[in-house]
FIVEXDO-325881 format. One record per atom (N, C-alpha, C): x, y, z; residue number from 0; atom name; residue in one letter. Coordinates in steps of 0.05 Angstrom, whole numbers, plus 5000, padded with zeros to 4 digits. Layout:
// FIVEXDO-325881
<atom x="X" y="Y" z="Z" resi="NUM" name="CA" resn="a"/>
...
This chain:
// FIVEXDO-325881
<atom x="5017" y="4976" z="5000" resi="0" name="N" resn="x"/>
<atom x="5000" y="5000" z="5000" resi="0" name="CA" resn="x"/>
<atom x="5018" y="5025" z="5000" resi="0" name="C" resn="x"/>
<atom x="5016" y="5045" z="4986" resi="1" name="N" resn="x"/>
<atom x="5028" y="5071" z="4981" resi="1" name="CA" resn="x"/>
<atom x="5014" y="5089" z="5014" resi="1" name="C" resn="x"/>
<atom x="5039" y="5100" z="5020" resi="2" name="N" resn="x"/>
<atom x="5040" y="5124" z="5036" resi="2" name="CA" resn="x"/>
<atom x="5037" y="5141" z="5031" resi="2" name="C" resn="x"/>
<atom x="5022" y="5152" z="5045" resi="3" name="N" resn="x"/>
<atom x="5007" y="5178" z="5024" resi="3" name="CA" resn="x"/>
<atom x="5018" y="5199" z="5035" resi="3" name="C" resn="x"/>
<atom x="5040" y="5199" z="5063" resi="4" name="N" resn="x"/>
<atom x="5055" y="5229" z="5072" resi="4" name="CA" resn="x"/>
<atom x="5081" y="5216" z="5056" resi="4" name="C" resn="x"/>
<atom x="5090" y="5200" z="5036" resi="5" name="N" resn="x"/>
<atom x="5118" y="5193" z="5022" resi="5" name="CA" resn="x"/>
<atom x="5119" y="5213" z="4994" resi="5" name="C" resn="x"/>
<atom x="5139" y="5227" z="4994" resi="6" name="N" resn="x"/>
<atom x="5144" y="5245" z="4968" resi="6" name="CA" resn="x"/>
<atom x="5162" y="5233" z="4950" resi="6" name="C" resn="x"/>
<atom x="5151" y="5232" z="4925" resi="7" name="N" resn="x"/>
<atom x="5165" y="5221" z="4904" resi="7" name="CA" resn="x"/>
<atom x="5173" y="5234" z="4879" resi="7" name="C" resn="x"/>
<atom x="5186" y="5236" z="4877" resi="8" name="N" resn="x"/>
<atom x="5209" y="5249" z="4861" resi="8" name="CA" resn="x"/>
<atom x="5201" y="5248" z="4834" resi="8" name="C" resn="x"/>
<atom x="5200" y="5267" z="4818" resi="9" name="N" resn="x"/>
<atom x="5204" y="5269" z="4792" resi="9" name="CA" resn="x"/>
<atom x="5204" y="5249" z="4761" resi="9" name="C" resn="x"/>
<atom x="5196" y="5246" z="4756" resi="10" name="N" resn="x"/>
<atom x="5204" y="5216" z="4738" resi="10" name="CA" resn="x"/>
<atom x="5217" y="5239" z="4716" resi="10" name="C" resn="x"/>
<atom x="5251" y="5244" z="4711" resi="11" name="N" resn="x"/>
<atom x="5267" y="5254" z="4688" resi="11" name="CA" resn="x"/>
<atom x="5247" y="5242" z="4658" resi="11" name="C" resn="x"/>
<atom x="5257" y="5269" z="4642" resi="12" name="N" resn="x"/>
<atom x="5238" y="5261" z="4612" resi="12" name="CA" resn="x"/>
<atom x="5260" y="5235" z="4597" resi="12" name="C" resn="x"/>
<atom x="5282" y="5240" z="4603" resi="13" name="N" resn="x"/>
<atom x="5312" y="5223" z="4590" resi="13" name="CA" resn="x"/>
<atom x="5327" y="5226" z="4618" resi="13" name="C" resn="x"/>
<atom x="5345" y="5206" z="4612" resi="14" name="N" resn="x"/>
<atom x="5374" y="5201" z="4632" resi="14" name="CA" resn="x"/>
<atom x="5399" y="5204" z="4606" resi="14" name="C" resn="x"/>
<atom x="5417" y="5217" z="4621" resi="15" name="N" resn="x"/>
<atom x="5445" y="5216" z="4609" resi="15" name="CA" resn="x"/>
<atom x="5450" y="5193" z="4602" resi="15" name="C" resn="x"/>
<atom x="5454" y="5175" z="4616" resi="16" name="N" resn="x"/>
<atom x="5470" y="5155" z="4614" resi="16" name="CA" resn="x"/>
<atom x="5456" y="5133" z="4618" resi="16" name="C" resn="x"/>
<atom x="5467" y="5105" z="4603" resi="17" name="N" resn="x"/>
<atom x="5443" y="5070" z="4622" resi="17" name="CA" resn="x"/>
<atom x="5452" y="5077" z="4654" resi="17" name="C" resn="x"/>
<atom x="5482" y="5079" z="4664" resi="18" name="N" resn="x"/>
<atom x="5483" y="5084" z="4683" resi="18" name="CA" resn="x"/>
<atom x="5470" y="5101" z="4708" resi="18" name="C" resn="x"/>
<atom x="5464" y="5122" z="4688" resi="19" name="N" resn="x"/>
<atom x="5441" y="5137" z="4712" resi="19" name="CA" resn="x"/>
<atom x="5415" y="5130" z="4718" resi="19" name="C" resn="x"/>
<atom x="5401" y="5115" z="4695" resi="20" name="N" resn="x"/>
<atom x="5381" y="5108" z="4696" resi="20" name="CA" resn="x"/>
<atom x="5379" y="5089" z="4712" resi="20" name="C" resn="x"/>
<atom x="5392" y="5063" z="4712" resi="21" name="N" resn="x"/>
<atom x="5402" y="5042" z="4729" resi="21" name="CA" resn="x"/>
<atom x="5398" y="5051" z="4758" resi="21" name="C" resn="x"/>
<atom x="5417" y="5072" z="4765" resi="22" name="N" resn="x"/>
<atom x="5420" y="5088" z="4793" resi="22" name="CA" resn="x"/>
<atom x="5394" y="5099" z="4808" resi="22" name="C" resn="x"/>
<atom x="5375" y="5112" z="4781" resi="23" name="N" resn="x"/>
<atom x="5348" y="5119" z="4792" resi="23" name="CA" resn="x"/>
<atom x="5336" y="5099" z="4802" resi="23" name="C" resn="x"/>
<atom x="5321" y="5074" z="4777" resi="24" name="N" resn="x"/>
<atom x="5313" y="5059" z="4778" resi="24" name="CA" resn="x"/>
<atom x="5324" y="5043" z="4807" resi="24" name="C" resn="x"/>
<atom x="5346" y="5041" z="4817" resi="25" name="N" resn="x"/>
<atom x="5350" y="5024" z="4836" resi="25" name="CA" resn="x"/>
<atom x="5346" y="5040" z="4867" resi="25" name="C" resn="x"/>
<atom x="5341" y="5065" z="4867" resi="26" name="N" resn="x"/>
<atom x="5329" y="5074" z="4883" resi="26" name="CA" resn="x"/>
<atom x="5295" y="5075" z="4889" resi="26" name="C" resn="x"/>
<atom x="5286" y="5065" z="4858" resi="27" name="N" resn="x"/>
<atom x="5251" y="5080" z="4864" resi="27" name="CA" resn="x"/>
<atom x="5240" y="5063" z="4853" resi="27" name="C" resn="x"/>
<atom x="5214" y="5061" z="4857" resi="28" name="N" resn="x"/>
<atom x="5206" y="5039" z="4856" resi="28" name="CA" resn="x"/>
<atom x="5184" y="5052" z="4826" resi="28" name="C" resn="x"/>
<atom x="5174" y="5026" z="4810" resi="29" name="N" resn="x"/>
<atom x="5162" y="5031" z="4792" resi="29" name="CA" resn="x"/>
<atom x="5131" y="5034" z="4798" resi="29" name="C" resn="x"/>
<atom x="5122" y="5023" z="4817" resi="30" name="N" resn="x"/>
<atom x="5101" y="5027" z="4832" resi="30" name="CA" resn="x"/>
<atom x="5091" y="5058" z="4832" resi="30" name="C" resn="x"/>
<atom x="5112" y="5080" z="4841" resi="31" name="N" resn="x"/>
<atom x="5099" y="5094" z="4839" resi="31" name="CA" resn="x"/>
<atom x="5098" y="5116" z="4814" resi="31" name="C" resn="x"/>
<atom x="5106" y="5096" z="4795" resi="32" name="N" resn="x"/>
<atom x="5106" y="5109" z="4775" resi="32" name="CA" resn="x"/>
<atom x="5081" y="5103" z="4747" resi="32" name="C" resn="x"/>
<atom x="5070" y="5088" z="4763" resi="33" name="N" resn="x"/>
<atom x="5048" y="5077" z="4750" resi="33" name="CA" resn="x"/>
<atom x="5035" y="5092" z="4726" resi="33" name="C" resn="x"/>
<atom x="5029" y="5116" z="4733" resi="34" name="N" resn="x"/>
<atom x="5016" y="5131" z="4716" resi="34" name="CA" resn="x"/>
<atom x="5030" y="5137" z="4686" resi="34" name="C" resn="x"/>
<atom x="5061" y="5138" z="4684" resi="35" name="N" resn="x"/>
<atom x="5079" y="5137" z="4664" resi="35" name="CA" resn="x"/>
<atom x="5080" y="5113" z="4654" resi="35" name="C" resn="x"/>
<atom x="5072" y="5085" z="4656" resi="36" name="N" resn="x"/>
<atom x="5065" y="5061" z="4646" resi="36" name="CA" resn="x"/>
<atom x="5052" y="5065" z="4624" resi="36" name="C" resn="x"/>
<atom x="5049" y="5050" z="4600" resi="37" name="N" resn="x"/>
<atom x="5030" y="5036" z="4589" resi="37" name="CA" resn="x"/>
<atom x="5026" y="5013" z="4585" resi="37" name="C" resn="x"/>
<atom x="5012" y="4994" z="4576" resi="38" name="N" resn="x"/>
<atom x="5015" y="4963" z="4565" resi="38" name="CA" resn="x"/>
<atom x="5032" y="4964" z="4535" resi="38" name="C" resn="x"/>
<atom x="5044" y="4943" z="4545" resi="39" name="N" resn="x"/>
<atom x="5060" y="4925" z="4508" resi="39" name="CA" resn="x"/>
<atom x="5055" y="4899" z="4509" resi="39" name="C" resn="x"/>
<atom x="5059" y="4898" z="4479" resi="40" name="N" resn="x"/>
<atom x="5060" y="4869" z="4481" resi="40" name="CA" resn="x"/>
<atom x="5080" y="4856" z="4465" resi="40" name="C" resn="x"/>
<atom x="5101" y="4876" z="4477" resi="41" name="N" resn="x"/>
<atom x="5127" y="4864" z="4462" resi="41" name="CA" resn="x"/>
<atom x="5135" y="4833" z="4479" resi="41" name="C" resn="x"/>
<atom x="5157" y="4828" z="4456" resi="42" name="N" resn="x"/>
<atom x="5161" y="4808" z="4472" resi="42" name="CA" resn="x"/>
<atom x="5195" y="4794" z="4471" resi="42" name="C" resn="x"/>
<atom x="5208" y="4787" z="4504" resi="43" name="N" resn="x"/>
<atom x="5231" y="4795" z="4505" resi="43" name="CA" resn="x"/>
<atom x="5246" y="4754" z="4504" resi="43" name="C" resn="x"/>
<atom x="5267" y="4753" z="4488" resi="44" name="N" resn="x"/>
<atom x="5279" y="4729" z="4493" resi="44" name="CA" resn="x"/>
<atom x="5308" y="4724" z="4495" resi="44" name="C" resn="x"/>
<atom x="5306" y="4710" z="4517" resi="45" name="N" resn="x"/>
<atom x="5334" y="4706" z="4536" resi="45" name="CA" resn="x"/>
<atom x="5352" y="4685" z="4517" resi="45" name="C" resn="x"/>
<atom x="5369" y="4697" z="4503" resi="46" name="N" resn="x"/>
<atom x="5386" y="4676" z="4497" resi="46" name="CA" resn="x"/>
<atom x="5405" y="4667" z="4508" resi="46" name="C" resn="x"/>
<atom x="5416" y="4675" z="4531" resi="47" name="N" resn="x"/>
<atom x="5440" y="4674" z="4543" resi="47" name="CA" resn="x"/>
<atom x="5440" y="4683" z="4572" resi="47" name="C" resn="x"/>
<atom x="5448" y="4666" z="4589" resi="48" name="N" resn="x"/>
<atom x="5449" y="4673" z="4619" resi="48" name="CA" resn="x"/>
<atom x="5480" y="4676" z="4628" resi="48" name="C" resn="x"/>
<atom x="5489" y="4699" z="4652" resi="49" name="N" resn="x"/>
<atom x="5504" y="4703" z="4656" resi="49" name="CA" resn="x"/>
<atom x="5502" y="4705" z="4680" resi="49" name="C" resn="x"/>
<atom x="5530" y="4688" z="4695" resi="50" name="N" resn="x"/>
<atom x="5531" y="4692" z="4730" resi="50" name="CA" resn="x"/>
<atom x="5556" y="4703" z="4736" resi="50" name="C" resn="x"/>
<atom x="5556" y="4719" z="4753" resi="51" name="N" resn="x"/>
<atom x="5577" y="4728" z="4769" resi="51" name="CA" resn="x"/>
<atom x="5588" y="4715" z="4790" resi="51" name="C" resn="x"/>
<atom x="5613" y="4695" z="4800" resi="52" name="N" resn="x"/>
<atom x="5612" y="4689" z="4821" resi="52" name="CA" resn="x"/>
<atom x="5634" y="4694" z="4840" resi="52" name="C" resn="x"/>
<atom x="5639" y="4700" z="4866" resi="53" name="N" resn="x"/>
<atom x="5658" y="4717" z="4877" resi="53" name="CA" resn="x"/>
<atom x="5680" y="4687" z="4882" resi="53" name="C" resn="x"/>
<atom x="5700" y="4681" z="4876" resi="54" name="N" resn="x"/>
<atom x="5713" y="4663" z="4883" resi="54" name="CA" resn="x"/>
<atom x="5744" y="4672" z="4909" resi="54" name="C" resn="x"/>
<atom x="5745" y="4658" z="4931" resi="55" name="N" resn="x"/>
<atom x="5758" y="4669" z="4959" resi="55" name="CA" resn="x"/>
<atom x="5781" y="4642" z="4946" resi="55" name="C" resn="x"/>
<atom x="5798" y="4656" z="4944" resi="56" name="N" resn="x"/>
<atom x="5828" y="4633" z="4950" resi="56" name="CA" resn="x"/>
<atom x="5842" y="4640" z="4980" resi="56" name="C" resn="x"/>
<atom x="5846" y="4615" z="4985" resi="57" name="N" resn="x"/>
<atom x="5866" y="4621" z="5018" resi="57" name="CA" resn="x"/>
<atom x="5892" y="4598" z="5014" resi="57" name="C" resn="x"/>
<atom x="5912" y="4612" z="5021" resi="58" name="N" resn="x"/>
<atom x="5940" y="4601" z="5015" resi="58" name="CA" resn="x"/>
<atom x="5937" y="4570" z="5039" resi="58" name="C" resn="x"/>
<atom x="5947" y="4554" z="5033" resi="59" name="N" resn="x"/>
<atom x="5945" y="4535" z="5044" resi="59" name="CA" resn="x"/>
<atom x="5972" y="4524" z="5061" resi="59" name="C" resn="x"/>
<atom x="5994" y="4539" z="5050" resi="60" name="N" resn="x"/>
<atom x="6029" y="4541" z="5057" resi="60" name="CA" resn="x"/>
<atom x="6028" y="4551" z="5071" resi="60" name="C" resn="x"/>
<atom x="6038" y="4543" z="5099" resi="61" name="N" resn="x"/>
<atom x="6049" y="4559" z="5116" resi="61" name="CA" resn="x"/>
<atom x="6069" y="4578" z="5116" resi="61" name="C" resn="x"/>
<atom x="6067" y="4598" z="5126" resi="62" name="N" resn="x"/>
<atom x="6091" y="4615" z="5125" resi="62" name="CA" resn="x"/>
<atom x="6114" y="4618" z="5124" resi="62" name="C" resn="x"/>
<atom x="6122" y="4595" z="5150" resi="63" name="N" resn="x"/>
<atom x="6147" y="4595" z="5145" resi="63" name="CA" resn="x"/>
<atom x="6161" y="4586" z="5118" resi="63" name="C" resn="x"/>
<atom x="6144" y="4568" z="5104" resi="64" name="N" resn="x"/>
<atom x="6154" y="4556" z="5075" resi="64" name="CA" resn="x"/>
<atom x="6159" y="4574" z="5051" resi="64" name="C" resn="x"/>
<atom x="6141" y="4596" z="5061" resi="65" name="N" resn="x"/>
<atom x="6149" y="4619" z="5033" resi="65" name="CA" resn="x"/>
<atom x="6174" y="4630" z="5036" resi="65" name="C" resn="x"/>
<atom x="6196" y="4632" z="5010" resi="66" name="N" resn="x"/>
<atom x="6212" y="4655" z="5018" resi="66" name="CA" resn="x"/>
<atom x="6202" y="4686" z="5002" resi="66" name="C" resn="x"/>
């Protein structure tokens, strides 16, 4: 449910950059942007998935063995 004492910000006509838009978008929610919506009926296909994964190495040699 929307807050009705919550102020929301501007929806920009363009963004500079994907980056800024990204930045907005990940602050605000589309919810309250509802009224800037319309319906499509495009339609989007994933050809390719991509993962990020953080990989931790830890030395296993003791110290004294390094020179």
């Amino acid at each position: 449910m929307r807050d009705k004492d919550k102020t929301i910000d501007t929806l920009p006509d363009s963004f500079e950059t994907e980056e800024k838009a990204g930045a907005f978008w990940d602050a605000h929610s589309t919810m309250d942007y509802q009224e800037h919506l319309e319906p499509s009926d495009d339609t989007v296909e994933i050809s390719e998935s991509v993962f990020e994964l953080q990989v931790r190495m830890r030395c296993l040699t003791p110290r004294s063995n390094v020179r």
